[in-house]
N, C-alpha and C positions, 0 to 999 in steps of 0.2 A: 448432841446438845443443839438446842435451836441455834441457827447463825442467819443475822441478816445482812448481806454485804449491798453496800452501794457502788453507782460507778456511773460517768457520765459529768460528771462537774468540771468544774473551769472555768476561765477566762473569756467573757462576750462580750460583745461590744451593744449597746442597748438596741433595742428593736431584736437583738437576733436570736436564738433560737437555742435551745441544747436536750437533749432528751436523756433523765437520769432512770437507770435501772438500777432492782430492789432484785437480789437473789436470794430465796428463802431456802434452809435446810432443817434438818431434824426434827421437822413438822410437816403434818400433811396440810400444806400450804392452802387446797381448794377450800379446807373448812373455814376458815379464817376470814372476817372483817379485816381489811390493810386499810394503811394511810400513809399520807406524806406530812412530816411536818420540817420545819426553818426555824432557827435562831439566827438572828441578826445580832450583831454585838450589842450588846448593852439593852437588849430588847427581850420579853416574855418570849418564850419557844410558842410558836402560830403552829395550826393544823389549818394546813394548806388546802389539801386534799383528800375524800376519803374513798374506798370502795368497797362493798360486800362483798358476801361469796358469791352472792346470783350476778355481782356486775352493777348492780347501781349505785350511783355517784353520787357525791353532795363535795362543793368548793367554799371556800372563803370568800367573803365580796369582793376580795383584792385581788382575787386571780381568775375570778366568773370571767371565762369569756378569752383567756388568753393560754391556759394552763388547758388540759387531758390529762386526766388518771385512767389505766387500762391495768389488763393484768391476760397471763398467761398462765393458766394454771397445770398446764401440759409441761413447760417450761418452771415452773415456781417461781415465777418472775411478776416483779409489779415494775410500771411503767409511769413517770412521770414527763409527758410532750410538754415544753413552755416556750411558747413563742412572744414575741413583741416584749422580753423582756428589757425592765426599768431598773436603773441603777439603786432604788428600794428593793429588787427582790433579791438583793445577792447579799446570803446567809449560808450557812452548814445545813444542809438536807439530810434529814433521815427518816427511812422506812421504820413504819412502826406494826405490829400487829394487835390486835383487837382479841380479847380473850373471851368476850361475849359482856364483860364485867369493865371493861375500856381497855384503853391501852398499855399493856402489859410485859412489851420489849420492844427495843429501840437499836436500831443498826449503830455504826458509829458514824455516818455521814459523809457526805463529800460536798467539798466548797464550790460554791459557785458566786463568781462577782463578776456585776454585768459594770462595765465601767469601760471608756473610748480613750 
């Protein structure tokens, strides 16, 4: 059965930095459109990040510039880099995959609050 686990979240202090991985199983992970998305409490779930199979990326205007989406497809691993993090981006992340038809599973998440 598909599993997507996360891992990487935490406690930061703003400006600083944390890099969350996306472990995919019981799918052949290269086929797959991934993304990242965030629920902030009391907030719409945001799609943060997204990435294809071939590698090409597209961000949200809130994180252009400070966030990297990658992936490892040797690994099944998707990768989210976020640096210069704002006590705005701390929300529950999760990997989701793209079924061709949108996004169509959702990991269960890991917290991240950027807070001094």
């Amino acid at each position: 059965q598909v599993q997507l686990v996360e891992s990487g979240g935490g406690l930061v202090q703003p400006g600083g930095s944390l890099r969350l991985s996306c472990a995919a199983s019981g799918m052949i992970f290269s086929f797959y459109d991934m993304g990242w998305y965030r629920r902030a409490p009391g907030k719409q779930r945001e799609l943060v990040a997204s990435i294809s199979n071939g590698g090409s990326t597209n961000y949200a205007d809130s994180v252009k510039g400070r966030f990297t989406i990658s992936r490892d497809n040797a690994k099944n691993t998707m990768y989210l880099q976020m640096n210069s993090l704002k006590p705005e981006d701390t929300a529950v992340y999760s990997c989701a995959r793209n079924s061709g038809r949108g996004f169509d599973f959702w990991g269960k998440g890991t917290q991240v609050t950027v807070s001094s």
